[in-house]
MIDO-83566 format. One record per residue: y, z, x of N, C-alpha, C in turn; residue in three letters. Coordinates in steps of 0.2 Angstrom, whole numbers, always signed. Example, Ala and Ser with C-alpha at 12.3 -4.5 7.8 and 13.67 -1.06 7.14 Angstrom:
<nodes>
> ny	nz	nx	cay	caz	cax	cy	cz	cx	residuo
> -28	+39	+66	-22	+39	+62	-16	+39	+66	ALA
> -11	+35	+64	-5	+36	+68	+0	+39	+64	SER
</nodes>
This chain:
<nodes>
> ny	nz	nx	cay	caz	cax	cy	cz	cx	residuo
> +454	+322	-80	+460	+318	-81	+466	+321	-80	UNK
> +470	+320	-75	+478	+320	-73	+481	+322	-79	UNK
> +488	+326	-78	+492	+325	-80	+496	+318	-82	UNK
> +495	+314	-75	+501	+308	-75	+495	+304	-79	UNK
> +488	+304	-77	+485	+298	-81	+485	+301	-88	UNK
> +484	+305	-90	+486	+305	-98	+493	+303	-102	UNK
> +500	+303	-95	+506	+301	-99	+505	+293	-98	UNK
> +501	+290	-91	+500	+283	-90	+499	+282	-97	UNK
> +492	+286	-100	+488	+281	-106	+493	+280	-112	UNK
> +496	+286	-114	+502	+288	-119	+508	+282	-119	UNK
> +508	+280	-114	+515	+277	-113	+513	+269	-113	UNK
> +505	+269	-111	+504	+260	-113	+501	+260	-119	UNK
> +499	+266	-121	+499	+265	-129	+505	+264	-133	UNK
> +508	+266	-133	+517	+264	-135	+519	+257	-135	UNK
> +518	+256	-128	+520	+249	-124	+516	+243	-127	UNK
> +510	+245	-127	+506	+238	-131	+508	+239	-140	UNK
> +508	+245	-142	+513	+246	-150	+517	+241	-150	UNK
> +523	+244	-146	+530	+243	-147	+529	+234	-146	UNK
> +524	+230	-142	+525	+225	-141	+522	+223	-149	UNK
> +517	+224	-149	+514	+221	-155	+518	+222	-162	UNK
> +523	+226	-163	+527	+224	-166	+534	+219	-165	UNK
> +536	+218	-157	+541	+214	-159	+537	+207	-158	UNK
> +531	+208	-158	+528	+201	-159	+527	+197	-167	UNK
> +531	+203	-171	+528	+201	-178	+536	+197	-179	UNK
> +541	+197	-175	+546	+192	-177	+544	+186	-177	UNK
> +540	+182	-176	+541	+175	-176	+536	+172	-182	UNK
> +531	+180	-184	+530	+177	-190	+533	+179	-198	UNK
> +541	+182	-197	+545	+182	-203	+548	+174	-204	UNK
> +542	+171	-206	+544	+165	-209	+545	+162	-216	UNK
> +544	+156	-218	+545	+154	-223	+539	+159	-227	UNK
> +534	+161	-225	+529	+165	-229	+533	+169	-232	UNK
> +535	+174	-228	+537	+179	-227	+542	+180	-235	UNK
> +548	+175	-233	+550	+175	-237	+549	+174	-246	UNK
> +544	+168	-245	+540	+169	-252	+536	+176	-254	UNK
> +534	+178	-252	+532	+184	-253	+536	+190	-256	UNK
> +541	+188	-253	+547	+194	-255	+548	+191	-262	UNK
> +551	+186	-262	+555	+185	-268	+548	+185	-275	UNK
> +543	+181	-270	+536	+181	-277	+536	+188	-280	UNK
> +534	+194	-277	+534	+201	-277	+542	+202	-282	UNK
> +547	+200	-281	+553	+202	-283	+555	+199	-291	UNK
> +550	+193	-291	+550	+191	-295	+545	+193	-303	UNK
> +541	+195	-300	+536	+199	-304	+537	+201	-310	UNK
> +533	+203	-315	+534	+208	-320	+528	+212	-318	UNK
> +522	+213	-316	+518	+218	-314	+519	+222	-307	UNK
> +512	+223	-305	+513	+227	-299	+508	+225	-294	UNK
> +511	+227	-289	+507	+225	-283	+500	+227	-281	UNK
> +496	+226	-281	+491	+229	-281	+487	+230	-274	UNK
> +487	+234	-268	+485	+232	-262	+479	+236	-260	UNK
> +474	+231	-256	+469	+231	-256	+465	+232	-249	UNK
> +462	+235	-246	+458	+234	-240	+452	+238	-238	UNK
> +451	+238	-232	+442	+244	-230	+444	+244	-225	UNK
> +441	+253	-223	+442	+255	-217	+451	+258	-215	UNK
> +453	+257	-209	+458	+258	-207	+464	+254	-210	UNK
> +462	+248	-211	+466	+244	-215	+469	+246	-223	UNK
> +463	+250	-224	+463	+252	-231	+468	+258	-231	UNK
> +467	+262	-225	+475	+266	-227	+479	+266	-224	UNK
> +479	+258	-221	+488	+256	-220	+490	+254	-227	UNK
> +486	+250	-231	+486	+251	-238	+490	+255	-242	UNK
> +487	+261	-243	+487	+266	-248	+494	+268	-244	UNK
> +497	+268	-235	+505	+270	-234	+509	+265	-236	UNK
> +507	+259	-235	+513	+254	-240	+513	+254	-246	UNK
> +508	+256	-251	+509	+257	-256	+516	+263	-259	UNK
> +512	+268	-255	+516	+272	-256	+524	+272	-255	UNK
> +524	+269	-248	+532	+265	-246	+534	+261	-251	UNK
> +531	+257	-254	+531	+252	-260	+535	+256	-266	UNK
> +531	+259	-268	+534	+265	-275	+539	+269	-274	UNK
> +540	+271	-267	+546	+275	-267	+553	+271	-267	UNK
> +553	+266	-270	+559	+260	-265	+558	+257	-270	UNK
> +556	+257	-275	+556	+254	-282	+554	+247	-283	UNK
> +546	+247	-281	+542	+241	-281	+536	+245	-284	UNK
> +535	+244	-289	+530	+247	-292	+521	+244	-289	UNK
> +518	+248	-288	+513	+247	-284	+505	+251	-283	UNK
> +498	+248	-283	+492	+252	-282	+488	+253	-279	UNK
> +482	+256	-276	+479	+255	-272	+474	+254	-274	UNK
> +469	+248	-271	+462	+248	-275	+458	+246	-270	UNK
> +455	+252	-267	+449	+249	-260	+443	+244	-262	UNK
> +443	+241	-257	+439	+234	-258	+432	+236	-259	UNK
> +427	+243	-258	+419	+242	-259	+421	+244	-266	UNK
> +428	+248	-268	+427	+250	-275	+427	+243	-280	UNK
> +432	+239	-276	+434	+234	-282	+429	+230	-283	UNK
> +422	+231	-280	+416	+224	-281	+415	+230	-285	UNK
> +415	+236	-289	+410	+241	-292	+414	+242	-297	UNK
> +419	+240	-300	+421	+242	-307	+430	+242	-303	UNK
> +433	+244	-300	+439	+245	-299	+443	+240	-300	UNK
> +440	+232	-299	+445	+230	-299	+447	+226	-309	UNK
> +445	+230	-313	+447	+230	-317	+454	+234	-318	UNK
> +459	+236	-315	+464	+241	-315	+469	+233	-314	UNK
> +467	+228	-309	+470	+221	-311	+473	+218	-315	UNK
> +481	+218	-316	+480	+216	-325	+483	+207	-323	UNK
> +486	+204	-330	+486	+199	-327	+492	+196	-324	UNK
> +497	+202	-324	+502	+199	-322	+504	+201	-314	UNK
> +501	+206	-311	+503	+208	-304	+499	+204	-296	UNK
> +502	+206	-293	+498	+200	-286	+495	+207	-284	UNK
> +491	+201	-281	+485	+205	-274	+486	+205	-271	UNK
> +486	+211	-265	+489	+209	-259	+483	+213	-255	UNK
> +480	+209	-251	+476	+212	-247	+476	+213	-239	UNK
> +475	+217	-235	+475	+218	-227	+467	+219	-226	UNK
> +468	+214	-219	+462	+216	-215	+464	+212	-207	UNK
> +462	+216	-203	+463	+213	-195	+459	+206	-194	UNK
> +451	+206	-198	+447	+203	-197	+449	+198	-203	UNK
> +451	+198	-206	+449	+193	-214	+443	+192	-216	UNK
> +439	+195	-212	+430	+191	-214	+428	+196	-214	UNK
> +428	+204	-216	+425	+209	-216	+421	+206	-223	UNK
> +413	+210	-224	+408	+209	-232	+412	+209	-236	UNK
> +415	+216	-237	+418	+217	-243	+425	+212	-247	UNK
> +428	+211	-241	+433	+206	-242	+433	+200	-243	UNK
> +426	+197	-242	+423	+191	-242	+421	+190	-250	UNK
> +415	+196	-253	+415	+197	-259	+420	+196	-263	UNK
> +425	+200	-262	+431	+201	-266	+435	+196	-266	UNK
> +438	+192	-261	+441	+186	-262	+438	+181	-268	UNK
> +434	+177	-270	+434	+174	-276	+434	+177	-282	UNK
> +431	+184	-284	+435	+188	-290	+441	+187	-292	UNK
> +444	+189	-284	+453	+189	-286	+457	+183	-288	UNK
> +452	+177	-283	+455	+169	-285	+454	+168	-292	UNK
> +446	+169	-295	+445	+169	-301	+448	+173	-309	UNK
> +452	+176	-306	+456	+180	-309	+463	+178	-312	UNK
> +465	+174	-306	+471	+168	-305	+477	+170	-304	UNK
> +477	+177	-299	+481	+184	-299	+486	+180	-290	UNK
> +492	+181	-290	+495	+177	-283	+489	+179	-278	UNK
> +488	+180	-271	+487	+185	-269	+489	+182	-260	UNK
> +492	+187	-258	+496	+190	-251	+490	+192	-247	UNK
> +490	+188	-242	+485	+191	-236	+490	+191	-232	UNK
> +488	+199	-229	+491	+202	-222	+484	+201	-218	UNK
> +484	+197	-213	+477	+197	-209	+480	+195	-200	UNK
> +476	+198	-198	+477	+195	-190	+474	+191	-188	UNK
> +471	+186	-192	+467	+181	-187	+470	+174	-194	UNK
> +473	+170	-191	+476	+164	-194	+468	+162	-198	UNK
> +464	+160	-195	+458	+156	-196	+452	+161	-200	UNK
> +452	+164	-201	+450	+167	-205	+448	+167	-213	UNK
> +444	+170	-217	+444	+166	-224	+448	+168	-229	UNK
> +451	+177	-228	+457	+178	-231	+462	+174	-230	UNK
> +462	+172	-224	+470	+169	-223	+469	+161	-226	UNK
> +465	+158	-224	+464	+152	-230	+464	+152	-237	UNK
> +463	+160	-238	+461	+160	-245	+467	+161	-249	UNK
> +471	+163	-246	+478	+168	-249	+482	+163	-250	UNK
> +486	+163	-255	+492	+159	-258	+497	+160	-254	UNK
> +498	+165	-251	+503	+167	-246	+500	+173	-240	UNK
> +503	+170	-234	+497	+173	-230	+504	+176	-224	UNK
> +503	+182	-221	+506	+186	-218	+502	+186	-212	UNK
> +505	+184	-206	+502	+186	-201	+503	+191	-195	UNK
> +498	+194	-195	+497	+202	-190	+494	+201	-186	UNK
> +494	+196	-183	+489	+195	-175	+493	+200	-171	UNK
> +489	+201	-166	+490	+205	-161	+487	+203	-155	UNK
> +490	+203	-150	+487	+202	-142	+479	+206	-139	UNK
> +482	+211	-140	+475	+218	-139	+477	+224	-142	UNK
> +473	+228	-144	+473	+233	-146	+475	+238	-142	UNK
> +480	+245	-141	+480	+250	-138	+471	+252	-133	UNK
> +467	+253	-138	+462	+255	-137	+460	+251	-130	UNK
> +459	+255	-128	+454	+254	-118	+448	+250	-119	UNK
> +446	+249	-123	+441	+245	-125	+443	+238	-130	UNK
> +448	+237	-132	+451	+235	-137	+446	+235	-141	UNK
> +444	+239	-145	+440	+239	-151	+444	+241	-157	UNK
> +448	+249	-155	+447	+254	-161	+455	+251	-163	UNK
> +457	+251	-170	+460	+247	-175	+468	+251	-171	UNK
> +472	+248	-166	+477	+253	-167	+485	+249	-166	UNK
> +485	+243	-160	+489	+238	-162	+492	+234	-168	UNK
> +484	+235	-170	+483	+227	-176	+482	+233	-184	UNK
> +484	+240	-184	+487	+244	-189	+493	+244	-189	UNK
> +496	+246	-182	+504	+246	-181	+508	+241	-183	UNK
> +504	+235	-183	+507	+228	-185	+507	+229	-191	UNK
> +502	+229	-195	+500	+228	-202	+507	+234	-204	UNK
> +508	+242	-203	+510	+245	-205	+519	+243	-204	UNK
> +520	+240	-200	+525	+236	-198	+529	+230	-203	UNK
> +523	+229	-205	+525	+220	-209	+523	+224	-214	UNK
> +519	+229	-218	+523	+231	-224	+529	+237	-225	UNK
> +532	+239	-220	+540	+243	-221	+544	+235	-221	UNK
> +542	+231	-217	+547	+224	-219	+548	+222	-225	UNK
> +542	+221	-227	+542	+218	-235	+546	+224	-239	UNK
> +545	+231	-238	+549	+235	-242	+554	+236	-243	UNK
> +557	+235	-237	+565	+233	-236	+569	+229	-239	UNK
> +565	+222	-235	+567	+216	-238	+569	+217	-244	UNK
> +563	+220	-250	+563	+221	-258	+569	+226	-260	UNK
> +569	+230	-257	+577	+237	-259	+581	+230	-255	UNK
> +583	+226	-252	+589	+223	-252	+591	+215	-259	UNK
> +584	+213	-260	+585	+209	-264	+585	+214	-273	UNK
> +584	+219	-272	+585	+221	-279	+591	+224	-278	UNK
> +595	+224	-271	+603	+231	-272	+597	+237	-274	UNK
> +593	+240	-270	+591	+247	-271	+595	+252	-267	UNK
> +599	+256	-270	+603	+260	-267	+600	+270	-267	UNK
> +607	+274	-263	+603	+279	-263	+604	+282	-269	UNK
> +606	+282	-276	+606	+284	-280	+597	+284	-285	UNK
> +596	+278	-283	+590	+273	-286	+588	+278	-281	UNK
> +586	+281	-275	+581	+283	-271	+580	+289	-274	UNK
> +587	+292	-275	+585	+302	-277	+582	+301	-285	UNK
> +585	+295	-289	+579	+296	-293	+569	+298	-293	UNK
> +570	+294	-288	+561	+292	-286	+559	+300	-283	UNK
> +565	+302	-277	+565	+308	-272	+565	+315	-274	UNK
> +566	+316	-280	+570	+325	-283	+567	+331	-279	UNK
> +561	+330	-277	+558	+337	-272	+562	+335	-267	UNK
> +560	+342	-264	+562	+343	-256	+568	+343	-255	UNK
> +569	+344	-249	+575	+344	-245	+579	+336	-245	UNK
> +577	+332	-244	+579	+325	-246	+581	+325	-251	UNK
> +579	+324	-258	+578	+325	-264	+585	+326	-266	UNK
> +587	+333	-264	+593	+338	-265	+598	+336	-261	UNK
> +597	+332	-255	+602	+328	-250	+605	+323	-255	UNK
> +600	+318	-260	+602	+313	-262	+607	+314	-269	UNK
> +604	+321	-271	+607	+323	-280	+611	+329	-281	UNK
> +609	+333	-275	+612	+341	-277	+619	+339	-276	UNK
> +622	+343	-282	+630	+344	-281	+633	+348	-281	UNK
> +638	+349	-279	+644	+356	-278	+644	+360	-281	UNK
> +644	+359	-289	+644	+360	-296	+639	+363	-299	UNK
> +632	+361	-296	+625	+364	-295	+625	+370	-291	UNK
> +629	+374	-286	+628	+379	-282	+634	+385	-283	UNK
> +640	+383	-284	+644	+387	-284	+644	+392	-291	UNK
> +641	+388	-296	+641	+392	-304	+641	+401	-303	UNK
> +634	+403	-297	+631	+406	-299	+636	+414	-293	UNK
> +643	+410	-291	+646	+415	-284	+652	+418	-290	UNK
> +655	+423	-286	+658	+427	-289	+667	+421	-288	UNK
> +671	+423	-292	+676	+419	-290	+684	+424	-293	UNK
> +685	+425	-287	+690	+430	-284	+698	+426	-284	UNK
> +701	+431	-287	+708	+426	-290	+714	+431	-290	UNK
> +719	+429	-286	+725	+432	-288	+730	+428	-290	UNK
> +735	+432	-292	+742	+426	-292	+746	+428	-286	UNK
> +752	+424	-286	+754	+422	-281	+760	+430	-280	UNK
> +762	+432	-286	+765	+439	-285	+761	+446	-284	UNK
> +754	+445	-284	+750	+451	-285	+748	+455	-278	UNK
> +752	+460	-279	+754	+466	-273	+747	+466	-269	UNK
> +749	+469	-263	+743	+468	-255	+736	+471	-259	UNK
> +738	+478	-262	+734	+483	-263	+728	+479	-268	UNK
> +730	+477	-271	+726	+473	-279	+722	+467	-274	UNK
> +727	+461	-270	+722	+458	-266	+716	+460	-263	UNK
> +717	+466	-260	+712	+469	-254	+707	+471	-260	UNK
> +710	+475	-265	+701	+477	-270	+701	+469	-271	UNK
> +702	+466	-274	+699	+458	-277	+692	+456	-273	UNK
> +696	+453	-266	+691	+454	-261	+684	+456	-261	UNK
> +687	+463	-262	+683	+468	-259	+677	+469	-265	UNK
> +679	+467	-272	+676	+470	-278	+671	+462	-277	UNK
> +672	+457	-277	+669	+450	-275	+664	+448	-269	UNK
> +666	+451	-265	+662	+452	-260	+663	+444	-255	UNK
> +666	+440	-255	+664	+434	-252	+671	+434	-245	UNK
> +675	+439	-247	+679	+439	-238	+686	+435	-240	UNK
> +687	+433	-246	+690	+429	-246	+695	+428	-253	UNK
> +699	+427	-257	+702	+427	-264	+706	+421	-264	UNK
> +706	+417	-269	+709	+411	-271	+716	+413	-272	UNK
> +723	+413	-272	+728	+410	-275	+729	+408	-281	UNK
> +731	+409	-286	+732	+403	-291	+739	+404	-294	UNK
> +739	+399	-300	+748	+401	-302	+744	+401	-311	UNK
> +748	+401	-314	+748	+402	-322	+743	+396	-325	UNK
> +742	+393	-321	+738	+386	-325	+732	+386	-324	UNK
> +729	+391	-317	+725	+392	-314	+722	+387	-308	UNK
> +731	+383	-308	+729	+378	-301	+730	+381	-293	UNK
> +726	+378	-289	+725	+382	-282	+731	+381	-279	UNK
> +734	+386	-276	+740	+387	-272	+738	+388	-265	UNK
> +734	+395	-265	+730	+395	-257	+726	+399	-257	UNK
> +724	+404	-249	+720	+406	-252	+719	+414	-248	UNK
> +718	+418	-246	+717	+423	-242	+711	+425	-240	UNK
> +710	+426	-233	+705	+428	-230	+704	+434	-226	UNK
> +701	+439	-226	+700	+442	-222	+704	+443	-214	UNK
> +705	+438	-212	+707	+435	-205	+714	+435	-207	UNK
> +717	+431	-210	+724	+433	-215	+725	+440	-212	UNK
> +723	+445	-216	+724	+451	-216	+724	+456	-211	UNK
> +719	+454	-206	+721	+456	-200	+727	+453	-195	UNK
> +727	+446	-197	+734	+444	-193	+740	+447	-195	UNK
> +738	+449	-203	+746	+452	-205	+745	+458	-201	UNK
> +741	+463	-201	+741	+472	-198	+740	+470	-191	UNK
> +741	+465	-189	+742	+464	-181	+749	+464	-180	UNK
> +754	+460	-184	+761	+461	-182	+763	+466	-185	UNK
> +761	+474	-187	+763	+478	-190	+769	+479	-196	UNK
> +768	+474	-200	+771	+474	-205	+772	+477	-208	UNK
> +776	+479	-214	+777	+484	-217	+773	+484	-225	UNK
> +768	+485	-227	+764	+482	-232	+765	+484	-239	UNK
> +770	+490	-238	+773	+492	-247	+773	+485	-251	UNK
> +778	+482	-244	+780	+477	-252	+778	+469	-251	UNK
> +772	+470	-248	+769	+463	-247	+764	+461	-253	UNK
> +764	+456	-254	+763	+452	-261	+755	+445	-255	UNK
> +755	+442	-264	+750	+438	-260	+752	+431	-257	UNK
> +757	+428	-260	+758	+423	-257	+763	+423	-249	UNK
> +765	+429	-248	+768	+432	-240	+763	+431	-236	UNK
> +755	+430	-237	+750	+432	-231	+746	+423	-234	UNK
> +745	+423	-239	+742	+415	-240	+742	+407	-235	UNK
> +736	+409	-236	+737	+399	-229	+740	+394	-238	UNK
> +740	+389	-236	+744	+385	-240	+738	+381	-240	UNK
> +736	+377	-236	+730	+371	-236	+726	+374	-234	UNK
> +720	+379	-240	+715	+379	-237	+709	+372	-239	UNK
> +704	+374	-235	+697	+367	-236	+695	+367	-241	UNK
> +695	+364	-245	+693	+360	-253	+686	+358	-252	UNK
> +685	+356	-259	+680	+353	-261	+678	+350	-268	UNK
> +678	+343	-269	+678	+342	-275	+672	+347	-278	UNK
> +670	+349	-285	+667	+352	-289	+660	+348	-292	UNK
> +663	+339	-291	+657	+334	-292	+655	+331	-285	UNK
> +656	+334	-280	+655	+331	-273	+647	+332	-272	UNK
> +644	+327	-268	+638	+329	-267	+638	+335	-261	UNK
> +631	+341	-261	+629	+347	-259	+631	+345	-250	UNK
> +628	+338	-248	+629	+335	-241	+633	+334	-241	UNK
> +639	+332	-244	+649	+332	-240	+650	+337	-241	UNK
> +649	+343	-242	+654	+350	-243	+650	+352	-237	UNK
> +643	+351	-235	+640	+352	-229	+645	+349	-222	UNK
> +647	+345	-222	+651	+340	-217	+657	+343	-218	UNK
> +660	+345	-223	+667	+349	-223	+668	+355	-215	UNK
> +658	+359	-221	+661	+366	-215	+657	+363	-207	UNK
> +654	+360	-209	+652	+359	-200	+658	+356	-195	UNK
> +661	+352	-200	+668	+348	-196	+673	+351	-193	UNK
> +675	+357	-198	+681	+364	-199	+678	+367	-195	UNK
> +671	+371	-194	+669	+376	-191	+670	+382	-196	UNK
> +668	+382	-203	+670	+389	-208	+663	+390	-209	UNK
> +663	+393	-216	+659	+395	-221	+657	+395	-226	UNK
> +665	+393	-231	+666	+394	-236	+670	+389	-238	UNK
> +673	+386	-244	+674	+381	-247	+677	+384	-252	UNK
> +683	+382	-256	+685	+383	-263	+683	+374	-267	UNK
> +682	+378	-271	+680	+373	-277	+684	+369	-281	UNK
> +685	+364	-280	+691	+363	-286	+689	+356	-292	UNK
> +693	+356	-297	+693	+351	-300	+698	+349	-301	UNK
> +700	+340	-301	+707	+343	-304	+715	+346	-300	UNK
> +712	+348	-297	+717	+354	-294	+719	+360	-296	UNK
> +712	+363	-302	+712	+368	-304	+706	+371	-299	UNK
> +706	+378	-298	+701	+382	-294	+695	+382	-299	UNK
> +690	+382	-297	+683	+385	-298	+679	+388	-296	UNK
> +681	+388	-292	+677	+397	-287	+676	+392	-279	UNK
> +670	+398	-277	+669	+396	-268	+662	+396	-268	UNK
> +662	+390	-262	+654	+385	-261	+654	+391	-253	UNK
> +649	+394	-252	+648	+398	-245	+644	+394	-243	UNK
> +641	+395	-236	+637	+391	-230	+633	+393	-235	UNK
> +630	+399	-236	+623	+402	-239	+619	+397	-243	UNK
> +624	+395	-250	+622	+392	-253	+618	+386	-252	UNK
> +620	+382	-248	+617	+377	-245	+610	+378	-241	UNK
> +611	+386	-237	+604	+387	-234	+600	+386	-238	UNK
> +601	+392	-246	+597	+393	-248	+593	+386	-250	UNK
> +597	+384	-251	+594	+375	-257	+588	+370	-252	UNK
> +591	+374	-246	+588	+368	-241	+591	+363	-237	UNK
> +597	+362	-238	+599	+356	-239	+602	+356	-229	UNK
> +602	+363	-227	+601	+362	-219	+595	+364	-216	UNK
</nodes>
């Protein structure tokens, strides 16, 4: 096999994807809609159901489900004929996928679920089918053809399916106002997690915070610095509000115009605006500060009182780039 015939195949796999997705706009219909709001409406949980491939387009919308604050479960269909679908309670809907609607096991299943008296959602790609007759509310995933060169192996008519449930999840974060606040809750790990909650206030505690006043001689500046280690000394006046700030760079600008340093003090060499950062800002806007500036380092403030300095480091460490 070619080079080009392996990007040909790659590329009509995409193509036939990408189609069988924008094929599912004509069926965000009136179903569609009942579904969301039925689900929004709810006091239980979703319960979603399938076999095979379908079964873990399931278990990712489930998951897609949970994180987005739609509480939700997953219960495979050979298990649900064998005791699982006892996890059913009476208040939450079924929701089950299948390409076929008439696989065994979904066939068995369906009058359980009716006999239970539970809503239940069919995601199915074949209108005629006996899921999609059987469903109180029926979603449809038909598809043209499958990617598969044979049209056989599940890869369209999954894409669709896994398509029409990030719709419904959406839909559901927009009818409840789910925001990113509501997300970091759900998120706390990882690198995300810390994008959504970490704050400024969170990272700077643990840095050193180097401070002069505004009359304190060259010589004391330069140990300050030096004893703190960050390249840099805050400013302050008697209240311990930020005045400015000195940096190494400072310092060489002044020994480049050969000044006379006996009787330089610190606010003779001080930038007047350095870069801030509120102290309750999240860890991602003090990120945006230095990448915007092109720095390293941040003075902390509350208030308009100093609280020490946020360095690029910090942010490494955490993760958060």
């Amino acid at each position: 096999m070619t080079t080009t015939s392996i990007q040909e195949a790659a590329i009509r796999t995409l193509q036939l994807e990408a189609e069988s997705i924008a094929h599912l706009q004509q069926y965000i219909n009136e179903s569609f809609v009942k579904a969301v709001q039925t689900i929004a409406a709810s006091k239980g949980r979703v319960v979603i159901s399938g076999i095979g491939k379908s079964g873990i387009v399931a278990q990712k919308i489930v998951a897609t489900l949970n994180s987005t604050g739609t509480a939700s479960i997953f219960m495979h269909a050979a298990d649900a004929i064998h005791g699982d679908l006892g996890m059913v309670q009476d208040q939450d809907i079924v929701m089950i996928i299948s390409k076929s609607g008439e696989s065994p096991e979904i066939k068995v299943l369906l009058p359980l679920v009716k006999n239970f008296g539970n809503t239940l959602i069919g995601i199915v790609g074949n209108d005629q089918s006996l899921l999609a007759k059987q469903s109180d509310i029926f979603l449809n995933t038909t598809v043209s053809q499958e990617a598969c060169p044979n049209n056989l192996a599940p890869t369209s008519s999954t894409t669709a399916q896994m398509a029409m449930g990030d719709a419904l999840a959406v839909a559901l974060m927009e009818i409840r106002g789910f925001n990113s606040d509501d997300f970091a809750k759900l998120h706390p790990g990882g690198s995300l997690g810390k994008r959504l909650y970490l704050r400024v206030q969170d990272l700077y505690l643990h840095n050193e915070k180097p401070k002069v006043k505004a009359d304190t001689a060259l010589k004391e500046v330069i140990m300050e610095m030096t004893s703190k280690r960050l390249g840099a000394t805050a400013v302050i006046d008697e209240k311990n509000i930020l005045l400015g700030i000195i940096t190494d760079g400072d310092l060489r600008r002044m020994l480049e115009k050969n000044v006379v340093t006996a009787n330089v003090i610190a606010k003779d060499i001080m930038s007047l605006h350095p870069k801030t950062i509120d102290a309750d800002a999240l860890a991602v806007e003090a990120l945006d500060v230095l990448r915007t500036n092109d720095i390293s380092q941040l003075v902390v403030i509350s208030g308009g009182e100093y609280k020490g300095f946020l360095h690029l480091h910090d942010l490494i460490r955490e993760g958060i780039i």
